[in-house]
C-alpha positions, 0 to 999 in steps of 0.5 A: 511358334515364337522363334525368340521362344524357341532361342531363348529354350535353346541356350537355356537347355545347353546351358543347363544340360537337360530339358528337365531343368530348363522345364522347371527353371521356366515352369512348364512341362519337359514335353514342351521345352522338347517340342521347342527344340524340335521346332527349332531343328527343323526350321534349320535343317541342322541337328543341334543337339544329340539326346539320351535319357541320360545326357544332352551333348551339342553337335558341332553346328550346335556348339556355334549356334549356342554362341550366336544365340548367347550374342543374340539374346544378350543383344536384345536385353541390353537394347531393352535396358536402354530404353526401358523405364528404369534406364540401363543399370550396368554393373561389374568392375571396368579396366580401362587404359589410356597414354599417360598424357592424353589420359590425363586430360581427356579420359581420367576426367571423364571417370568420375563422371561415368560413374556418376552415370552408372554406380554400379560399375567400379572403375581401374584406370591404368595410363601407361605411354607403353602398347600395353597387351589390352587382351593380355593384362585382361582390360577391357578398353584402350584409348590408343591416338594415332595410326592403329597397328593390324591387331586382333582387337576390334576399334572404334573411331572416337574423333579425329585428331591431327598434328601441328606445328605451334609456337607462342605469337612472341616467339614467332614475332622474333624468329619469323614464320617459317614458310616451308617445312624445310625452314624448320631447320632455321628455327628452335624445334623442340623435339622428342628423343630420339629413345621416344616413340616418335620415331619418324618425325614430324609428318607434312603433306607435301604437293607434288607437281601432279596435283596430288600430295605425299607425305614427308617425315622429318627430323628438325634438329634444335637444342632443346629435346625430351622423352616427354611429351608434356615437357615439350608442351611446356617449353614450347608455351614457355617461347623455347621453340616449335613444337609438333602437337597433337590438337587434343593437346594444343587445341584450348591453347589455340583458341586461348591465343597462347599458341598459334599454329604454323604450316597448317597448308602442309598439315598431315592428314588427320588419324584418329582417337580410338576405343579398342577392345579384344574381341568378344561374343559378348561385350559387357554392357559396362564397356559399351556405355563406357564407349558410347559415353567417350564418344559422346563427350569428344562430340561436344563442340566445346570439350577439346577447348577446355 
């Protein structure tokens, strides 16, 4: 007997309640739905479900069973989807949340064109720089950057990302280069407040006689800080300083040769951009293209250029 036969019979009757309305949903007689079931148990070795004339009720092993037979077969349908002739048809409305900055620039242009993708799906975009409670406020997807705290909710690495330290090639031609980490304090750094997230500073890998490195936080004073992130950016493209950037943020103006880079020898190793979800069984289909679809874009050679 087909033994995806015998799953899909299984979680159609403990949804439904009775062999009787899983026979007739399907079309076939309760004698063969319960021959099904018969199978299934004793091909386990486990008994699932207790039956009376009157009732069905699940047994422990069968209540767990139910669930991974729900992710299984849920599973298969949307792999069937994605390469089915009609392409994938996700639907259902998608919360989605992102940092106030990054989302700007490298999530909320991406929306429009998801839903280009998928019609079917409406989409909530919430950027907020707070650690907004992902399972509590009920979104289905956060893009976080950087070191990920321990949490309950599951991730998924999107790219990598990594701090540097930059300044315009006009302002380095007035002030130097500084040659070290501790130059800094020599030279204009723009900063965030001390109210801000960034609570630990600045981050460089130092080496150590042994040949291996650790990593050092510091503190750069300068007259300039903010709690702004986007602030920082500006000002240091307007000549005021050097600030300490994400490349997600700073990379195009690399490449474009308004900023360069400083330090690089003793840049921090990379963290990460990330897609987290709560954990689920079943992840809807909308969120799992809507992830694929996020680290597809960040893949493009070109995307972080623009």
């Amino acid at each position: 007997m087909d033994k995806l036969k015998q799953l899909e019979t299984y979680a159609s009757v403990a949804t439904r309640g009775s062999l009787t309305a899983a026979a007739k949903a399907e079309g076939v007689a309760p004698a063969i739905i319960g021959r099904r079931l018969d199978a299934l148990e004793a091909r386990l070795g486990v008994k699932l479900m207790v039956r009376t004339t009157r009732r069905i009720t699940l047994t422990h092993e069968g209540s767990a069973f139910l669930e991974d037979c729900h992710r299984l077969l849920t599973d298969l349908a949307n792999a069937e989807a994605s390469v089915s002739a009609g392409g994938v048809k996700a639907s259902g409305h998608l919360r989605i949340t992102a940092p106030a900055g990054f989302g700007r620039r490298h999530v909320a242009p991406l929306v429009p064109h998801f839903r280009e993708l998928h019609p079917e799906v409406t989409i909530s975009l919430n950027l907020s720089d707070r650690v907004v409670d992902v399972a509590g406020e009920a979104y289905d997807c956060a893009v976080r950057v950087g070191d990920l705290p321990d949490s309950s909710l599951v991730s998924v690495r999107l790219a990598e990302n990594r701090r540097l330290c930059v300044a315009t090639p006009r302002y380095l031609q007035h002030h130097g280069k500084p040659q070290t980490p501790a130059d800094l304090v020599r030279f204009d750094c723009l900063t965030l407040s001390s109210d801000a997230s960034q609570t630990r500073g600045w981050a460089f890998a130092m080496p150590e006689e042994s040949g291996e490195t650790t990593i050092t936080h510091l503190r750069p004073g300068g007259p300039l800080d903010c709690t702004d992130g986007q602030v920082l950016h500006e000002w240091c493209l307007a000549g005021y300083g050097i600030a300490w950037r994400s490349t997600w943020e700073v990379e195009a103006d690399i490449a474009a040769g308004r900023l360069v880079s400083v330090l690089d020898e003793f840049a921090a190793p990379p963290n990460g951009i990330f897609a987290l979800f709560p954990q689920r069984k079943h992840l809807a289909l909308r969120v799992r293209l809507w992830i694929d679809f996020l680290k597809h874009e960040y893949a493009r050679a070109d995307f972080w250029k623009n």
